[in-house]
N, C-alpha and C positions, 0 to 999 in steps of 0.2 A: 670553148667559149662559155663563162659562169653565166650566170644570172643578172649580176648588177654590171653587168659588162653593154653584154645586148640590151637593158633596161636606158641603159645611158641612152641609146642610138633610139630605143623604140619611144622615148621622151622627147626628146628631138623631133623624129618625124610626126607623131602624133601635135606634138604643138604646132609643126607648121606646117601640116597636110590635113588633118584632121580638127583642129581646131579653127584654125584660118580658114578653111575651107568650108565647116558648119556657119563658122560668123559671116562671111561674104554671102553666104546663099544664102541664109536669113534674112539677114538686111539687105539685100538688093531684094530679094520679094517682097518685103514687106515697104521698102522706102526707094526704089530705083536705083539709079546712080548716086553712090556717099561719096564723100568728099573726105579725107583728111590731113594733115598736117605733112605735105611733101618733103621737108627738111628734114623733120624728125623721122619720117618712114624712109627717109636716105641714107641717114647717119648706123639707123639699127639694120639696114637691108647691108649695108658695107662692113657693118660689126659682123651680121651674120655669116656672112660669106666668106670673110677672115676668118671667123674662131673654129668654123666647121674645117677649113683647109688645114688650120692649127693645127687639129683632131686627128687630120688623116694623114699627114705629113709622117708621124714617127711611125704610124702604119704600113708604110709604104715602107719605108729605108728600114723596117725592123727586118722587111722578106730577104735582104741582103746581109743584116748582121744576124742572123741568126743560126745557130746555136746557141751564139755568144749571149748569154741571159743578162752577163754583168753591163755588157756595154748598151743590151737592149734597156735594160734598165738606167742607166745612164743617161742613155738617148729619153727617156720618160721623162725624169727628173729635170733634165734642161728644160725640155718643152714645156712642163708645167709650173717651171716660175716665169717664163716668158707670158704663157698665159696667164697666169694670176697678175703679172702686173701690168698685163694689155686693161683686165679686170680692173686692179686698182686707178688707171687712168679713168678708164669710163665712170666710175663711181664719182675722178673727183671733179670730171666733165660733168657730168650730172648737177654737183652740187651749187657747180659756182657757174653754170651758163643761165643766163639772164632770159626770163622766158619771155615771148612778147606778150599785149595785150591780146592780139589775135588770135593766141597759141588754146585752143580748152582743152586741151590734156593737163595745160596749167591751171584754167580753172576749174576742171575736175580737183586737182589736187588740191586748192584752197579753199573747194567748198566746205564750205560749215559740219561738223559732223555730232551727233548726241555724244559719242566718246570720250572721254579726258584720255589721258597719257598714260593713268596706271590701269583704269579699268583695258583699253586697249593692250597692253603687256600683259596683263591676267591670262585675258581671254586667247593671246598669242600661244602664252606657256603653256595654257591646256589644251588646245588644239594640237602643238607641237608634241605632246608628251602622247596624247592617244593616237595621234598617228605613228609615231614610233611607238607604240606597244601593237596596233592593226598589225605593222609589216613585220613586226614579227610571228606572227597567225600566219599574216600571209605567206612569208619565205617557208616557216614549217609546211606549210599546208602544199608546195610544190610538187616533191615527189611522189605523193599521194594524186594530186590530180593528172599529173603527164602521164603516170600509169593509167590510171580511169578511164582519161577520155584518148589518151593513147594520140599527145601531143608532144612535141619537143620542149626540151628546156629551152631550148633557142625560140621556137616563137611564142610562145611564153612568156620569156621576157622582153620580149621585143613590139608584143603585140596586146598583150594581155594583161599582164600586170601594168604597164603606161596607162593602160585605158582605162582601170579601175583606181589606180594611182590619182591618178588627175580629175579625175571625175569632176571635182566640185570646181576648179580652173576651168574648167571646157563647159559648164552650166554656167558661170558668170560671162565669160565673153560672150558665148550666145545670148546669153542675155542681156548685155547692154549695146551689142553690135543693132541686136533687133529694136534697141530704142535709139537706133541711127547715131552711137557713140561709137564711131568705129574709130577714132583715137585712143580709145582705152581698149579697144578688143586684141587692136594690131600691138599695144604696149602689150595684153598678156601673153598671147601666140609666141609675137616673136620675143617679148624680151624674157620669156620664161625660157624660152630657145639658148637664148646669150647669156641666162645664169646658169643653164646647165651646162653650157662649152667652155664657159669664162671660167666658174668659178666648182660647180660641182665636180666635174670629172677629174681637172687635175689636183682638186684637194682630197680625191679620195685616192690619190696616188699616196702622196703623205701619209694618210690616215694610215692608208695598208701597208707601207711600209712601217710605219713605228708600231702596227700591229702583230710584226714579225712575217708578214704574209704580201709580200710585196704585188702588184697590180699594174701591169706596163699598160702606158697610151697603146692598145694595142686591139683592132679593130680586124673583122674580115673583110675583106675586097668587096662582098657585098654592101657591107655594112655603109662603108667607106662611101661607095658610088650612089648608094640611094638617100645618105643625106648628104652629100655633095649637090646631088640636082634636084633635091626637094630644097637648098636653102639655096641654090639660084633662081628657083622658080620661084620662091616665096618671093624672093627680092624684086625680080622685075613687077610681080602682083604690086609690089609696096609703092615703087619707086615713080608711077606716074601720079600720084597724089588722089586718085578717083578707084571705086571700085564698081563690079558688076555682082549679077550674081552666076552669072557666067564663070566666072573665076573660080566662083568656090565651088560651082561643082565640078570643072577641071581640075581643083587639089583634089577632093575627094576620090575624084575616076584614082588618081595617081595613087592615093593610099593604099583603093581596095586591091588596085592590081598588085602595088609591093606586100600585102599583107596576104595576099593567093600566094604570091612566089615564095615570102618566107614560110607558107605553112607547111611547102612538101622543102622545102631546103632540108 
């Protein structure tokens, strides 16, 4: 199991164990019971729970074709244009469903912003270009630290790098869940969840193939089952329209316990 393998899965669970779980306990301590948008926390709670099965699907039937690399890899390559165009549907559901006035995840998005268009794309590019220069510090800097502190590469990435990965993701929803915007917290939790099932993982199949270094949807049994029931639990969190702060610290208990398990895996 490499690095950006477990990294996939430990993204995943950190946005909807860890993330969802700081924003709910925030904001229900600070504001009680929140309210938000039941449709929309329907529609992403059903995405979830599809693209995660997506994930674990070629996982499962690889335990049966394998040896066989070509057909395991086969088996990837189906999977991940199905995914990608589950991806492209929801993108163009996105575009063209008509928001209601009721909806503020709408009026979030049409709030007024100091930004224009090009200053906004500047500030993208260079945010994008020094985090890809970070993660390459950080990938070198791996085998040096697993030695160190005498951790695995496995939870590492599954644990470790997610956590400092996302850092500045997991400070904004906290921070706007606590200003009782939990329509925008659950959009990043979970839909940061559904760009890494939808569209990251199976495009770095591609990638690694035309890189000569091919990369099968291929997942451990752990892997598999702890965000299987971390994105059904998210989902029922989502799906009555109200939250507690009860909630988030039930994701939480659920992270520290899977993040104890993976440490001695």
């Amino acid at each position: 199991m490499c690095i950006r393998d477990s990294s996939i899965t430990g993204s995943i669970l950190g946005n909807l164990l860890l993330i969802l779980g700081l924003s709910l306990l925030v904001g229900g301590v600070r504001h009680g019971t929140q309210k938000f948008n039941r449709a929309n926390a329907g529609i992403d709670a059903t995405l979830l729970v599809l693209s995660v099965f997506a994930l674990g699907i070629p996982s499962v039937f690889n335990l049966a074709l394998e040896p066989d690399f070509r057909t395991v890899e086969f088996l990837s390559i189906g999977a991940s244009i199905a995914i990608l165009i589950m991806y492209g549907l929801t993108l163009l559901y996105s575009f063209t469903a008509k928001p209601t006035d009721t909806d503020p995840q709408a009026r979030e998005a049409h709030a007024p912003s100091g930004w224009g268009p090009r200053h906004a794309l500047i500030v993208l590019v260079v945010a994008v270009a020094f985090i890809a220069l970070l993660s390459e510090f950080l990938v070198g800097a791996v085998e040096p630290v697993t030695e160190a502190l005498g951790l695995s590469e496995f939870f590492l990435g599954i644990i470790l790098i997610p956590l400092v990965g996302n850092a500045a993701e997991h400070f904004v929803a906290v921070q706007v869940a606590a200003k009782n915007k939990m329509d925008l917290a659950l959009s990043i939790a979970i839909g940061s969840s559904l760009q890494i099932a939808l569209f990251v993982a199976p495009a770095l199949v591609f990638i690694s193939l035309a890189l000569g270094n091919p990369m099968p949807l291929e997942f451990t049994t752990y892997e598999v089952l702890a965000v299987g029931a971390a994105s059904i639990i998210a989902a029922f969190v989502s799906l009555d329209g109200e939250s507690i702060w009860l909630e988030g610290a039930m994701l939480l208990m659920l992270y520290v316990i899977l993040a104890v398990a993976f440490f001695f895996l």
